[in-house]
C-alpha positions, -999 to +999 in steps of 0.1 A: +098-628+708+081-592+707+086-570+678+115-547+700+141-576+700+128-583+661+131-551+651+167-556+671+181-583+653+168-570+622+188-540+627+219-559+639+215-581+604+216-551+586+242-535+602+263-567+597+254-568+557+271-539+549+304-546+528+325-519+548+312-525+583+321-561+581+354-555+574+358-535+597+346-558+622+367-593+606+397-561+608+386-562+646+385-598+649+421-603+670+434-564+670+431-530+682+430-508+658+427-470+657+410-450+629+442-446+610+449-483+607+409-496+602+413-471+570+448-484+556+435-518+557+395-515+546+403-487+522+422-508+504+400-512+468+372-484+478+369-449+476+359-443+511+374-416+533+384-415+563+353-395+573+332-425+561+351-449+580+346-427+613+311-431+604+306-462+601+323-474+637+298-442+648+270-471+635+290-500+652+290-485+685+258-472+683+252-506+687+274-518+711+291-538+682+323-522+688+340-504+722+370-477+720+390-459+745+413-432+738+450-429+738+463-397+735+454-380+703+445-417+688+409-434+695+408-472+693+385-498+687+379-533+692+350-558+692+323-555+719+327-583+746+291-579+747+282-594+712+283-634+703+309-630+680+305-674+673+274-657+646+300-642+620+327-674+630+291-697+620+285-682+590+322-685+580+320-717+585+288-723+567+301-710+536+334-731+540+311-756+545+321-776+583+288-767+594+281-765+631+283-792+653+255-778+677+232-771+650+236-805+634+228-817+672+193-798+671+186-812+640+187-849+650 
C-alpha cells in the first residue's frame, strides 16, 4: 500500500473518531435527514450549533462519506453508497462482542 491510500485511511479513521461526526453518520444509518433534523437529534447533550453541524457534514462529504441533494429550501443527507459501511457495523459488533465470522475464518 503507498503512503496516498495510508495517508487515506488515516484520514478516514480520524474523521470516523470524532464524537459528533459519528453520530451523525449512526443518525444516517437507515434515514434521510436534513440539517434541521441531524441537529434535533445529535444536539441532544452538546452545545453545538447548527453552524457546527453544517460543518461537520461539509467534512463528511469532503469525503465522500455522506451524499445530499436538495429539496426546496431543505438540503439532505444520507450515507455515501460509496463507503463499506460493514467497518462501523464490525466494530459494533466487536464491542458487543459476536465477532466476525470472516475474520475468525482468516484467522484459522
Amino acid at each position: 500500500m503507498n503512503q496516498l491510500k495510508i495517508d487515506q485511511l488515516i484520514e478516514i479513521f480520524n474523521i470516523l473518531a470524532d464524537d459528533t461526526r459519528l453520530k451523525i453518520i449512526l443518525n444516517l444509518t437507515n434515514n434521510e435527514l436534513n440539517v434541521s433534523q441531524i441537529y434535533q437529534k445529535v444536539n441532544q447533550n452538546n452545545n453545538l450549533t447548527l453552524s457546527a453541524i453544517s460543518h461537520q457534514l461539509k467534512q463528511l462529504s469532503n469525503l465522500k462519506l455522506v451524499t445530499s441533494k436538495k429539496q426546496g429550501k431543505n438540503k439532505y443527507f444520507k450515507l455515501s453508497d460509496n463507503f463499506c459501511w460493514c467497518l462501523i457495523k464490525s466494530a459494533q459488533d466487536h464491542i458487543q462482542k459476536k465477532g466476525c465470522s470472516k475474520c475468525q475464518a482468516i484467522k484459522k
